[in-house]
C-alpha positions as CSV (number, residue, x, y, z in Angstrom):
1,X,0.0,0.0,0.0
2,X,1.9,3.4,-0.8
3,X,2.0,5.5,2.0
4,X,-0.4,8.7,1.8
5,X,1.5,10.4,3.5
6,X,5.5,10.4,3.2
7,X,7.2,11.7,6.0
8,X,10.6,13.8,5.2
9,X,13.5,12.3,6.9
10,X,14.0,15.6,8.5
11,X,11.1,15.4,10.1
12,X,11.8,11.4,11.2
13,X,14.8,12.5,12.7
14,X,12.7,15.3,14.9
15,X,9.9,13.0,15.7
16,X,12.4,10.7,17.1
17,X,13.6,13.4,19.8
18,X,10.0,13.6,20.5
19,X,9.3,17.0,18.4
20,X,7.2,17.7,15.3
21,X,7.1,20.3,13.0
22,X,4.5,22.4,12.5
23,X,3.0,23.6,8.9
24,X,3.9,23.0,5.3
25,X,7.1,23.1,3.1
26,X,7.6,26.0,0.9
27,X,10.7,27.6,-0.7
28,X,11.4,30.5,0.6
29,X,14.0,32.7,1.8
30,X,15.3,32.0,5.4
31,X,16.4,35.0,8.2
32,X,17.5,36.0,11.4
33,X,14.6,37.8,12.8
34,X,15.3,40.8,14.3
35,X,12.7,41.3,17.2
36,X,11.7,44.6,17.8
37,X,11.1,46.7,21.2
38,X,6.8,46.7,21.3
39,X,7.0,42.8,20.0
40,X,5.5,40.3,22.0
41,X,8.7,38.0,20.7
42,X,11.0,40.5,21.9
43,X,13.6,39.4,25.0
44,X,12.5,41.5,27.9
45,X,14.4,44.9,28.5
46,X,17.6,44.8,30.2
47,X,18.3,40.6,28.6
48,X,20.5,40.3,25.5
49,X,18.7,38.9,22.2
50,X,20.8,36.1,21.9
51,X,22.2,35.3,18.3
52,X,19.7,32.9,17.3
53,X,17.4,32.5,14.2
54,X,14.2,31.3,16.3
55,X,12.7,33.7,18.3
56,X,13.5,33.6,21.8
57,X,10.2,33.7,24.3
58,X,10.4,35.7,26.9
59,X,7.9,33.4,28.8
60,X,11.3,30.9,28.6
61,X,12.7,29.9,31.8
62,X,16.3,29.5,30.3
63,X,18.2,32.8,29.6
64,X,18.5,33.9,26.2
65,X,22.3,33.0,24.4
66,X,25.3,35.8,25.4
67,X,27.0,36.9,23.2
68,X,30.6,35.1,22.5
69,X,33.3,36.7,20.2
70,X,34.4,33.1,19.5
71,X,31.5,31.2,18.4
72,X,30.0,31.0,14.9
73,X,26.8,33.8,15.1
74,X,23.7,31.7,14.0
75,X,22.6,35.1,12.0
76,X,25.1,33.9,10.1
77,X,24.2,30.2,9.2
78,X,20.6,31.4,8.9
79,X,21.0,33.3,6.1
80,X,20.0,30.7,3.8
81,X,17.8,30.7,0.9
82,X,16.2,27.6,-0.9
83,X,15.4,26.7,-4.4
84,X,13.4,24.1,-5.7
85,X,15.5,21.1,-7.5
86,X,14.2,17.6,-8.8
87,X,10.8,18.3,-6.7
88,X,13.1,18.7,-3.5
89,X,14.0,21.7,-1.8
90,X,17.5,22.4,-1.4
91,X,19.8,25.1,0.1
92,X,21.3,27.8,-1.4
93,X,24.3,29.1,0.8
94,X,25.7,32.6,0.4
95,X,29.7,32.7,-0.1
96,X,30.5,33.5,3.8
97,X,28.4,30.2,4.9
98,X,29.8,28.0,2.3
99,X,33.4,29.1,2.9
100,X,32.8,27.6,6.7
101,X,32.7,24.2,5.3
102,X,35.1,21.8,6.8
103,X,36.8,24.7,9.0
104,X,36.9,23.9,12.7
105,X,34.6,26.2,14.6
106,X,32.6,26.5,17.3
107,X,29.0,27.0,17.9
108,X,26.6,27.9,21.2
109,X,23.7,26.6,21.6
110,X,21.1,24.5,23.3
111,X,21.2,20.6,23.1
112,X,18.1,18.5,21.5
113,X,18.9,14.6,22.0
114,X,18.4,12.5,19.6
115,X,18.4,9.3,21.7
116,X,17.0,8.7,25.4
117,X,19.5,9.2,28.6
118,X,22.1,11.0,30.2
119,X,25.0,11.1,27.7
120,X,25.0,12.2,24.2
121,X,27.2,11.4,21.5
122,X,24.2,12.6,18.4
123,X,22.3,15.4,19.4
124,X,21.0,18.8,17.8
125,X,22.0,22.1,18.6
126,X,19.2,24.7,18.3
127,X,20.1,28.7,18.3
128,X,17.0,28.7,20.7
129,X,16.2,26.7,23.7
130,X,13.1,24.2,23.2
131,X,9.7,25.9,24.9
132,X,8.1,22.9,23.9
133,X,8.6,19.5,24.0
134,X,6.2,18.9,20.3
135,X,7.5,21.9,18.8
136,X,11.1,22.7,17.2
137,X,12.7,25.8,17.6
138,X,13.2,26.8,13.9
139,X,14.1,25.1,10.5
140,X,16.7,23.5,9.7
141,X,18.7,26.5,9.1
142,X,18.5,26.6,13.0
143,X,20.0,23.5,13.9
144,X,23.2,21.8,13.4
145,X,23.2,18.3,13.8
146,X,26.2,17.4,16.3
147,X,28.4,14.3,16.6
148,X,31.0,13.7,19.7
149,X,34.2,12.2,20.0
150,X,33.1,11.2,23.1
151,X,29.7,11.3,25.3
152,X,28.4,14.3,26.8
153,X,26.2,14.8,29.7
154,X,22.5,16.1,28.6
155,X,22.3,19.8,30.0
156,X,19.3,22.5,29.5
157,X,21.9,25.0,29.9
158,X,23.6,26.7,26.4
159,X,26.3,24.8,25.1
160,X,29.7,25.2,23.5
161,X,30.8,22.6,21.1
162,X,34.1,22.6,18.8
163,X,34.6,20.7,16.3
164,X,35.1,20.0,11.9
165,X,32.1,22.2,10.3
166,X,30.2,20.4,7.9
167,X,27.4,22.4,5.2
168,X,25.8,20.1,3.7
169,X,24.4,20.4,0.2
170,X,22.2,17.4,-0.1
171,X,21.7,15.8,3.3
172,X,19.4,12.8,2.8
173,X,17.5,14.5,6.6
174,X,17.3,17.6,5.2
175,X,19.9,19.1,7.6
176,X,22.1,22.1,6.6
177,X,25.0,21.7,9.0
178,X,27.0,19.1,10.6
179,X,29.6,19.2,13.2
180,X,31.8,16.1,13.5
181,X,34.7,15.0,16.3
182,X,32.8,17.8,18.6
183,X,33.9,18.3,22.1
184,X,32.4,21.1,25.1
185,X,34.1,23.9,25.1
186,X,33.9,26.1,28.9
């Protein structure tokens, strides 16, 4: 019996740490959104925005990301834009994102297992904490899928990880970014 309706991997590989994503697929271009001071969205006054791509709630009991001169900003890696290829939809990286690739860098950001317990060596790193356990943070332009040398204990707190940058052009998940050989950085 074909199946009516085919799940993309992407979403598989959220489902499996217990999140779903909401709404259709479209092209479209992708951005850091810039909250402003009367938005509901906005970080309260006084609270850094954080460099993320998802907006950060200011109903969220985990502080929004400081800033950090030596991490990869996620404004950054978020500006992305798609195109439709072969009925799939694909990334488009600007020049500054697409030099990154296979450069060892680091990245902040909030962990999103991908498997159940206490130590991860596969998880997600999200520019914005998970609110949510049903709902993601952002697209995939907002996540960077993460692999350890070793396991790492699960924290809610942000995260610093270093390791070999990976963009990917045609993930068979639909990610964007990779990080391989990673280890926590204080």
């Amino acid at each position: 019996m074909p199946d009516l309706f085919p799940v993309p991997r992407f979403l598989a590989a959220l489902l499996v740490a217990g999140v779903a994503l909401h709404g259709g697929v479209q092209a479209q271009t992708l951005s850091s959104p810039v909250p402003s001071g009367n938005s509901p969205a906005a970080a309260p006054s006084g609270l850094p925005g954080g460099q993320g791509a998802g907006v950060h709630s200011p109903l969220s009991p985990f502080p929004p990301l400081p800033r950090r001169d030596d991490v990869v900003a996620w404004s950054l890696l978020t500006d992305v834009t798609t195109k439709v290829e072969k009925k799939r939809i694909v990334p488009v990286y600007p020049a500054p994102v697409a030099a990154l690739n296979q450069k060892t860098l680091r990245l902040q950001g909030y962990m999103m297992p991908l498997e159940p317990g206490e130590n991860q060596r596969h998880f997600l790193l999200a520019s914005v904490p998970l609110t949510c356990s049903f709902c993601t943070p952002g697209g995939p332009e907002s996540m960077v899928e993460v692999r350890t040398r070793k396991p790492v204990k699960y924290v809610l707190e942000a995260v610093v990880v270093e390791g070999t940058f990976h963009v990917l052009k045609d993930d068979p998940y639909g990610l964007y970014y990779r990080i391989t050989g990673a280890v926590g950085v204080e």
